[in-house]
N, C-alpha and C positions, 0 to 999 in steps of 0.2 A: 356361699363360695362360688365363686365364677370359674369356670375350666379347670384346673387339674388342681392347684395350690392358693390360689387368690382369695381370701378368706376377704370379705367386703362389710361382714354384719357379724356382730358377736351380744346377743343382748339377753339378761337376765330377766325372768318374770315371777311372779307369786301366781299358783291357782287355788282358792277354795272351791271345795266339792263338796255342795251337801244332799241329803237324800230330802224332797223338799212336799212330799206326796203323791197321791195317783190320778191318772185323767183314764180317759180312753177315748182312742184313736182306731179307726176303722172296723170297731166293733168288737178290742179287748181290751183289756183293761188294760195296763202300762204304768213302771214306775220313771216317774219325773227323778233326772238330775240337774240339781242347778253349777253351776260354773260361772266362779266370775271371772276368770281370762284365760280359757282352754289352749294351750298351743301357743299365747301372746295372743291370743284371735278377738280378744273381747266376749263379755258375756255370754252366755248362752244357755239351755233346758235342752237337755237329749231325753229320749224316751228310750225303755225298755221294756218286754215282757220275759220271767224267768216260767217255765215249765218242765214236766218231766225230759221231755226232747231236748232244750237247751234255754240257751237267751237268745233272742231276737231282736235287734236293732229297728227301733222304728225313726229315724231321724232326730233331726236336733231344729231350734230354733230361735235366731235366724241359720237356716240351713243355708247351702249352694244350689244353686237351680239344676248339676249333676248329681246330686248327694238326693234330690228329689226322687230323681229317676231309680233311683237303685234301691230306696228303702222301701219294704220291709226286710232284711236280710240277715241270716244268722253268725252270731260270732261265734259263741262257744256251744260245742252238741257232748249232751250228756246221753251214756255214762264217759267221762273222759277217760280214753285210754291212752298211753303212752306206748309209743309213741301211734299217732293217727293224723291225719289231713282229711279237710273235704272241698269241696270245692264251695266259694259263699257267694259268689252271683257269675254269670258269665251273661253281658248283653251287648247289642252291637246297634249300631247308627244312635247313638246318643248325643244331646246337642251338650257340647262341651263346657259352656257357659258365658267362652271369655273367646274373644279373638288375640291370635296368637299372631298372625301372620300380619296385622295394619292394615287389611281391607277391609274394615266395618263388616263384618260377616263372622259368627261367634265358629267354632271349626267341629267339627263332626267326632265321636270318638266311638271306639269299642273297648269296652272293660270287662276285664277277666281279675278273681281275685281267689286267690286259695289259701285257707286255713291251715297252719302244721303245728300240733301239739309238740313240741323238741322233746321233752323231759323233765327234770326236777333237777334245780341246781337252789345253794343259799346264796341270797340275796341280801347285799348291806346298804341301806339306803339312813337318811339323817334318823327316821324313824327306828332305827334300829336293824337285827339281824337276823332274818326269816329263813331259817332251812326249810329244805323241799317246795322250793315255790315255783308252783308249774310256770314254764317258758314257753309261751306262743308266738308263733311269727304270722301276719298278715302278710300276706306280696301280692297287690297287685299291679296289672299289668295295663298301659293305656296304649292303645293304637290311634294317634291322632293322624287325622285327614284336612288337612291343610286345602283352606276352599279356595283361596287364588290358587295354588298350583297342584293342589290335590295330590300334592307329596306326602308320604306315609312319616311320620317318627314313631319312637316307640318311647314312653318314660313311665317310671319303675315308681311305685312306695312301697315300702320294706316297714310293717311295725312290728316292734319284738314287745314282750309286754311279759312282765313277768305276775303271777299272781300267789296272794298268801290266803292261807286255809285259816279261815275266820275273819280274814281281812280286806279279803279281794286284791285291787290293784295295787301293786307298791313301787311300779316303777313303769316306763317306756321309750324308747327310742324307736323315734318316725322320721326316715330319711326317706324324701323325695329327689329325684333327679327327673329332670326337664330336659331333652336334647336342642342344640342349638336350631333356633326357627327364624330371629331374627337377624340376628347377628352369626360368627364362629364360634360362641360360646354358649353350652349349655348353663343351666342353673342346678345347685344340689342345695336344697334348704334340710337340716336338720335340726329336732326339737329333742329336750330329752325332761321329762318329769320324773322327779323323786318322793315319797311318802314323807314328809317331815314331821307330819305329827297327824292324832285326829282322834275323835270322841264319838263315841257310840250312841251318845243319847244326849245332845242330837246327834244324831251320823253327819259325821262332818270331820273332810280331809285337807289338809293344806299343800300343795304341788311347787317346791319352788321350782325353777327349769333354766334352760339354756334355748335360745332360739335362735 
């Protein structure tokens, strides 16, 4: 969607998710998930480690040359208490990735991203009807540094993620908003995946979505 109402791109996708085994990475162990079209993103393995403290994020691959810089980094900290927040990385001068502004120069950023546990609401996805499935929100925050004119914007991802007890993830909506860089019009791209089905042995879930 382009500026307030101009909706440009409406596209449906399938994702399977399966639990596919374990590596390790920087010296812990980590369980591999495979994905064949996260987001509409194409294939991909993200890593996790679960411990008494929480789960830990250790990237995905092929990752973003930002997504680099910030991982290893925590999404959920146990024990969960409702409602709680914490804070999951705060860094600054990070090299952005992508040039935003047409000067062959990728643009500078700082990110800030905060955890909030909301609560327990039920959730109805194809898969069926999950009461009490705890609600998280991700939001982070980007302070981009624009290297021709070293002008500031600020642009927002918001993830809400709802989770089921014995099931994990059953649903998510991730809206990003871009403020205008090159043109008068910012960008807001929004993805949402639902549970439609999934088996335990193998562990394996199917994500249809809207992108």
């Amino acid at each position: 969607m382009e500026g307030p109402l101009q909706t440009i791109a409406r596209t449906g996708f399938v994702n399977v998710s399966t639990v596919k085994g374990s590596d390790r990475i920087k010296g812990v162990n980590v369980k591999i998930f495979h994905d064949t079209n996260p987001g509409n993103h194409g294939p991909s393995d993200s890593y996790y480690r679960k411990d008494p403290a929480g789960i830990v994020y250790y990237g995905s691959d092929p990752g973003t040359p930002l997504e680099k810089q910030l991982v290893p980094y925590q999404i959920v900290r146990f024990p969960v208490e409702i409602p709680s927040s914490f804070q999951q990385f705060n860094r600054k001068g990070l090299d952005f990735g992508s040039d935003l502004d047409g000067d062959e120069q990728n643009e500078v950023a700082d990110m800030e991203a905060v955890v909030t546990v909301m609560g327990k609401e039920t959730i109805t996805v194809p898969a069926g009807i999950y009461p009490d499935a705890i609600r998280v929100e991700a939001r982070m925050t980007m302070r981009i540094t624009l290297s021709g004119n070293h002008r500031s914007a600020i642009g927002t991802d918001v993830m809400t993620a709802w989770f089921a007890n014995g099931i994990g993830l059953v649903k998510y909506i991730e809206r990003q908003e871009l403020p205008p860089l090159k043109s008068d019009r910012g960008m807001v791209t929004e993805i949402t995946e639902e549970l439609e089905s999934m088996s335990m042995n193998p562990q394996t879930s199917t994500f249809p979505g809207r992108h």
